[in-house]
N, C-alpha and C positions, 0 to 999 in steps of 0.2 A: 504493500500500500504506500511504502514509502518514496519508494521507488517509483511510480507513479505519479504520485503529487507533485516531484521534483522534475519532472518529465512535463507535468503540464505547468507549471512554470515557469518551465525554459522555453514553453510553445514558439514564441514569436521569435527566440534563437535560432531553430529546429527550421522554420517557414523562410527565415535569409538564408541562411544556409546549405539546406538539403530541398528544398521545396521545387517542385515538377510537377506535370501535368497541364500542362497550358501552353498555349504555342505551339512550340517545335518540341512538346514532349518524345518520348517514345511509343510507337506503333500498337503495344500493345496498353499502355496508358488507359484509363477510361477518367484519370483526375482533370476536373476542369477547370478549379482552382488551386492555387499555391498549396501544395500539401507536404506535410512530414516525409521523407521516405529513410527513416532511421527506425521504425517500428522492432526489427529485427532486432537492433542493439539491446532496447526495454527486454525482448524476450530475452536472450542470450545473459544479462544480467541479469535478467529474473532467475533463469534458471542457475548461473553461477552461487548467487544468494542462499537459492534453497537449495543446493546440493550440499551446506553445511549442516544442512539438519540431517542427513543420510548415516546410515552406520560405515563403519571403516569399508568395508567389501564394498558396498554398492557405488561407494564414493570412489574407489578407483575404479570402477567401470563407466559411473562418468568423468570422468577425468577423460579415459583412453577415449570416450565419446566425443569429451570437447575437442581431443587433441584433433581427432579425425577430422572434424567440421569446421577446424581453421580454413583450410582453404577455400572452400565453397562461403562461407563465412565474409571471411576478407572479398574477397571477389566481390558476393553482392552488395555487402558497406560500401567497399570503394564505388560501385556503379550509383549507389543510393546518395553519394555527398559529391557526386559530380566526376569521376573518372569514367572514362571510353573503353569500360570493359564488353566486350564483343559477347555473343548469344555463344558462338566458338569457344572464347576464353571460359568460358563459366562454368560449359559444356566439359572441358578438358580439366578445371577445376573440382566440377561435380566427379570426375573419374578419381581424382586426385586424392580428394576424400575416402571416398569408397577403396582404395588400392589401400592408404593410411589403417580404416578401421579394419580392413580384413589383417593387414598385418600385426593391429596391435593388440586383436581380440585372436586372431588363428582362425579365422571362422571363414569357408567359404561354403559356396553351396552343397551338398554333400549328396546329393538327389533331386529330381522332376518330379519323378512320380508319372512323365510321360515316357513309353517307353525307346518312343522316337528322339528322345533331348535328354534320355536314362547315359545313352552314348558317351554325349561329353563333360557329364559327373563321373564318368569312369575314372580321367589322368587329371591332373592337379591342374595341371596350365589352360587346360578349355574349363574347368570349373571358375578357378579364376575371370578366367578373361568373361563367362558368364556372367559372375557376382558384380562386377565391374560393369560392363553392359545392361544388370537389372536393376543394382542400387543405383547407380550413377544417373541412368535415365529417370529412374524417378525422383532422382534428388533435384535434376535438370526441368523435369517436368512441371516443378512447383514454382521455380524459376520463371517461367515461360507466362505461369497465371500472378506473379506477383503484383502484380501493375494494373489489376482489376478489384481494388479499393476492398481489401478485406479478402477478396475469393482462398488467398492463400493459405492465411492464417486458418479460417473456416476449414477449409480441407484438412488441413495439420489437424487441427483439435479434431474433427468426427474421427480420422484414423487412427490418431494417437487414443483415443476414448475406446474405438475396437478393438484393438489390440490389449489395451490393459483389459477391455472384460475377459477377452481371451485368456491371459495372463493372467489374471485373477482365476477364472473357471480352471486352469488346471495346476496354480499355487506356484506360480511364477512370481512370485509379490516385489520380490528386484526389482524386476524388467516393469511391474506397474507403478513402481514408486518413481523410477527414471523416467516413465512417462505421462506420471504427474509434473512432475518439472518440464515438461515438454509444452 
C-alpha cells in the first residue's frame, strides 16, 4: 500500500517522463492520453517487497526467478522510459530469460505428452531449444499486448490465479505463494 501511495504521488513525474500514447505512439498503443508506462516497475517492487515475507526455500527460488526476468525486464523499462528497443530485441531478450531460468532452476521440458513432439523431449538440446521457443514466446507474447491499457497485466493475474489453484489443488503451496507475488 505503501508502495503505491508513493507511486501516485510521483504521478505527474511518471506522465514527463515515461508518458506515451499520443501522436507518434507505438502501433500497438490504444493510450490516447499522456500515460505512465512504468507500471511494471510498481509490480517488480511489489513483488521484491513481498518476497521478504517468504520462508528461506521459497525465497531462493525467487530470487533465481528475478534473476531470470532481468532481461526481459530491462528491455521492456528501457522501451517504457523512452529507448528504441525493437519487437526483435525483446523477442531475443524474452529467449534470454527463459535460457537464464532453465539454467538456474535445471528445468527443461521433460515430455508432450504428444506422441509426435514425444520425439524431441527424447535429447537434451531439442528439449531445450523447445522450453526456449515455448516460455520465450509466451513471455514475448505479453509483450506484444502490453500497450492495450491494462490487457497485460489482466492476462498475468487470470493465469497467475490458474495456476496457483492448480498449485494449491495438488499442494504445491511454493509455487502458489510465488505466484501471489506475481
Amino acid at each position: 500500500m505503501c508502495l503505491a501511495f508513493v507511486i501516485f504521488l510521483t504521478r505527474p513525474l511518471h506522465i514527463q517522463f515515461t508518458a506515451k500514447g499520443h501522436g507518434n505512439a507505438a502501433v500497438q498503443s490504444s493510450h490516447r492520453l499522456p500515460t505512465p508506462r512504468i507500471g511494471g516497475l510498481a509490480v517488480i517492487l511489489g513483488g521484491f517487497f513481498g518476497a521478504f515475507t517468504l520462508d528461506a526455500t521459497t525465497f531462493n527460488l525467487v530470487s533465481f526467478l528475478a534473476i531470470s526476468a532481468l532481461p526481459v525486464f530491462l528491455g521492456g523499462l528501457g522501451e517504457d522510459v523512452g529507448f528504441n528497443v525493437s519487437a526483435k530485441m525483446r523477442l531475443v531478450l524474452s529467449f534470454a530469460s527463459a535460457l537464464l531460468a532453465g539454467m538456474l532452476f535445471g528445468a527443461w521440458i521433460p515430455r508432450m505428452g504428444v506422441p509426435v513432439l514425444e520425439i524431441l523431449t527424447l535429447y537434451t538440446f531439442p528439449a531445450i531449444i523447445l522450453t526456449l521457443l515455448i516460455s520465450g514466446g509466451i513471455s514475448h507474447s505479453l509483450h506484444l499486448i502490453d500497450g492495450l491499457n491494462g490487457l497485460a497485466i489482466g492476462v498475468s493475474i487470470v493465469i497467475a490465479l490458474g495456476l496457483m489453484s492448480v498449485a494449491v489443488s495438488v499442494g504445491g503451496y511454493q509455487i502458489s505463494y510465488i505466484l501471489l507475488l506475481i
